[in-house]
N, C-alpha and C positions, 0 to 999 in steps of 0.2 A: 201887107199881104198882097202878092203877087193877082192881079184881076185875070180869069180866063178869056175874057172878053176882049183883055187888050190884045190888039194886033202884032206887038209890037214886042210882045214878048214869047218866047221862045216856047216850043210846041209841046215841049219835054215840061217846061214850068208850066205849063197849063193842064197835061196829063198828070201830072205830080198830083193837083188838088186830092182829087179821088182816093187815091191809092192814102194818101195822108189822114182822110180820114176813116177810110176802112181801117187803116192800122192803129187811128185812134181809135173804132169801134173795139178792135181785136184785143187792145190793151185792156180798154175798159172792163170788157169780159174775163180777160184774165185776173184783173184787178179784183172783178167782183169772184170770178171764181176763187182766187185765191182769197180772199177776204169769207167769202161760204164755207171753203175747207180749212180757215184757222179758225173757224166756227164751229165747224161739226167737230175739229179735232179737239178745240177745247170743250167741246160738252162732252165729246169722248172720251176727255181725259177727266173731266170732273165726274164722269160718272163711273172709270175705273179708277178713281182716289180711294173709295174703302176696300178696292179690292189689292189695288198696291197695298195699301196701309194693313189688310187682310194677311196679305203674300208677306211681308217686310215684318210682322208680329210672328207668323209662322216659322221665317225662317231665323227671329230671334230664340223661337222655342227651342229649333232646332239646331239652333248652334248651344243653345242651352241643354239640347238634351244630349248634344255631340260630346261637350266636353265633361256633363254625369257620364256618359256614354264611357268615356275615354278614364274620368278617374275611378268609377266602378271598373273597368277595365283592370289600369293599373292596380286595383286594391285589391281584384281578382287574384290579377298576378301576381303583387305578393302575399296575400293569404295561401295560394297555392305551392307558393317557394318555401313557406313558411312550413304547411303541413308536409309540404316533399322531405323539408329537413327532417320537422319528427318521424314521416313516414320512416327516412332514412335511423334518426338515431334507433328508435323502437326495432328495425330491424335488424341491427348491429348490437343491442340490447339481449334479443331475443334469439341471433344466433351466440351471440356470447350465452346466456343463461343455458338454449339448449347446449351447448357443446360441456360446459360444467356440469350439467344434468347427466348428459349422454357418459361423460369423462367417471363420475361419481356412480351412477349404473353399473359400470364398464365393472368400475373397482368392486363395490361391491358383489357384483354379480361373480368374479376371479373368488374375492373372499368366501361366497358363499361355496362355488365349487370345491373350493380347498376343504371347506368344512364339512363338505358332504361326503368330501373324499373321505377326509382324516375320519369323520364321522362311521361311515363304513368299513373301512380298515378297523375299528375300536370294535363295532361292530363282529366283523370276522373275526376279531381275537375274542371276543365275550364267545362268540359262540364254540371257539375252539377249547376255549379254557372251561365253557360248562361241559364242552363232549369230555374235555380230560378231566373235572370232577365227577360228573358221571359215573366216568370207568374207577375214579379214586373211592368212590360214594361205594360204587357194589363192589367195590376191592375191601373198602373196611366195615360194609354189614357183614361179607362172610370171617373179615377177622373179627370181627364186634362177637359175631355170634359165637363163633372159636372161643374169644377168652371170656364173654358171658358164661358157657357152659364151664367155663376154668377157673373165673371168679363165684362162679356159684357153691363152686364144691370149697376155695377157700375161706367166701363167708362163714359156711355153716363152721371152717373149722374157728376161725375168729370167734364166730357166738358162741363153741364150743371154749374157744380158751379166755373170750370174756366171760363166760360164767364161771370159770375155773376162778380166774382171780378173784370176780366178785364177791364166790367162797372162801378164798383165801382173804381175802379183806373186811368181811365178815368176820371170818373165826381169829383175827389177828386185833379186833376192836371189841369182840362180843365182853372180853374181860373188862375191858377199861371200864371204868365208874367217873361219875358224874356228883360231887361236893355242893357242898354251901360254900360260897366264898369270903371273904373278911368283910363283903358288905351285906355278908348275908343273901345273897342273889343264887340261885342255883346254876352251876358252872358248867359248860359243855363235858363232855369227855377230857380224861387228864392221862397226857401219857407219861410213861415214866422212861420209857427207851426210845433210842434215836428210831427205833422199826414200828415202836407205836406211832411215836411223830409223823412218818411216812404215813401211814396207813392211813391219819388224819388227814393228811395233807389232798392224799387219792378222794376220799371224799367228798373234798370241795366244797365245805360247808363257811370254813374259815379260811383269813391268812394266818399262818404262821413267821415267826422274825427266830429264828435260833439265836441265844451267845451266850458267852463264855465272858463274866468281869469279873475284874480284878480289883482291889479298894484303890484308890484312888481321888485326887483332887479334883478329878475332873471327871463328867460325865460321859457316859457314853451313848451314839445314837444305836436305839433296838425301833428298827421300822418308824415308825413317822412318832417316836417318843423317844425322847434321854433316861439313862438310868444311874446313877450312880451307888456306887457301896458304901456302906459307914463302917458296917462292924458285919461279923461271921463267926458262926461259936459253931466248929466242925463237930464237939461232942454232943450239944446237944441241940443238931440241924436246926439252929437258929441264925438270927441275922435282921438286920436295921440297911434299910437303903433310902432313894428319894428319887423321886420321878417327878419330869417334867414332861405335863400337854396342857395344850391350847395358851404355852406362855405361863403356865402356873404349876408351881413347886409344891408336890403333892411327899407328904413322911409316911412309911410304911414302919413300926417299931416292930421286933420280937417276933415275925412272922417266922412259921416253921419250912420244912420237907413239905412238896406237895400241896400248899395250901393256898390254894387260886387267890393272888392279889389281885382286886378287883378298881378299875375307876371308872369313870365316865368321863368322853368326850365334849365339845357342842357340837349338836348333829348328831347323834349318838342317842337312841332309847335301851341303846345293847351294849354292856360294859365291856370293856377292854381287860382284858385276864392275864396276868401275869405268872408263869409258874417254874418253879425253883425244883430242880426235881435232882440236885446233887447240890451241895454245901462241903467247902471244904475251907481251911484259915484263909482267911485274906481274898476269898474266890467262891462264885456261884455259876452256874451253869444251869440255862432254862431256854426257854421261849415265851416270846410274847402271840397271846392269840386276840385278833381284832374282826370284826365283824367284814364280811365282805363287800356291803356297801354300807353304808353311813345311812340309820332311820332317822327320823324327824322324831325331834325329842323336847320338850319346853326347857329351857338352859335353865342348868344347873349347877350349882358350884361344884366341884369338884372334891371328894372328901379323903382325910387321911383316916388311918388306921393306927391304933398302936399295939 
């Protein structure tokens, strides 16, 4: 260490001492200051440790809440694309529906016009065809009444010429007479002429069957019954035949002129009359009389005569 004291050394090395140790004081103080401020900075940083570690949780939250943040976001946005589509389909839906609503209206609505037309048009014809009944209506009360007053005079004469006949139908049956017949039955009216026949007939009490047989092998039908001939004795208006009803072969022997052959049917309480009212060889000429409906009768057999 260079001595101030020595003579012998240079004036500058003995100024030097001084300043050397000021600049050793100068250091020490810095030394110490800076050793003070990595003091206070470490108690400053120990005492901002929870508030970093504070800050550094925080903004873990918040990068946690950035990226919920971000996928609620995107989840938004596609929930939103999602309803935009249905928004979109439902309204391409709904203009399709209405427009086939609107399209269907349309028709209908054309259709109901036509029908209201047609309807009306039917309409002005009903009411033109009642004006022209109307006028046809009191066109045929004053003809109605016209041939009323015209028919009225020919009723009366009608009633006039139906009572006429009546009398004449009358006094053309008052003669006829009424027998027992071969079963002993009493026999309607018996004509003997084709004009009595009529006269019966007008009365409509019976049927009548007219004929004309001949003997024969074979029978003939008279109305809903067969007849056939056996024998004919012109002298003395006798005669043998056979009939057939209800399927069963009924013998009449020896019957005369005018004497009501009589049988019964089934269904029948009213016999069936048979009458001969000409006799000639080999040939009879009569009519069959049968009731005009069929009474309810307890079945009976059928009887012959001789």
């Amino acid at each position: 260490m260079p001595n101030p004291f020595d003579p012998d050394e240079p004036a500058l090395s003995r100024a030097g001492g001084p300043l050397t140790l000021v600049l050793l004081i100068v250091v020490a103080c810095l030394v110490g200051a800076t050793v003070y401020l990595y003091m206070e900075v470490r108690s400053a940083r120990s005492a901002m440790d929870p508030y970093v570690e504070m800050i550094q949780l925080h903004e873990e939250k918040l990068a946690q809440l950035e990226g919920s943040v971000n996928k609620t976001s995107r989840d938004v946005t596609s929930s939103v694309a999602k309803v935009k589509d249905l928004v979109d389909d439902a309204e391409r839906q709904i203009r399709a529906s209405a427009g086939a609503v609107e399209k269907k209206v349309l028709g209908r609505t054309q259709q109901l016009s036509k029908e209201l037309e047609a309807a009306k048009a039917r309409q002005d014809a009903a009411n033109a065809a009642i004006t022209e009944v109307g006028g046809k209506v009191q066109q045929l009360r004053q003809t109605t009444d016209t041939q009323l007053g015209s028919l009225s005079g020919k009723v009366t004469t009608v009633e006039s010429e139906l009572a006429a006949t009546r009398k004449e139908l009358q006094d053309a049956i008052k003669d006829l007479k009424t027998v027992r017949g071969d079963l002993g039955v009493q026999s309607g009216l018996i004509a003997t002429t084709s004009g009595e026949l009529k006269a019966l007939r007008e009365l409509g009490e019976r049927n009548y069957y007219e004929f004309d047989i001949r003997k024969s092998k074979k029978a003939s039908h008279v109305g809903p019954i067969s007849v056939r001939l056996r024998k004919a004795d012109r002298k003395r208006n006798k005669f043998n035949l056979e009939l057939w009803a209800d399927d069963k072969k009924i013998e009449k022997k020896n019957k005369t002129l005018l004497e009501p052959i009589q049988f019964y049917v089934i269904g029948s309480r009213v016999p069936y009359e048979l009458v001969i009212n000409k006799v000639e060889k080999d040939r009879i000429v009569g009519y069959l009389s049968t009731p005009k409906t069929k009474q309810p009768r307890r079945r009976v057999a059928a009887s012959s005569g001789s």
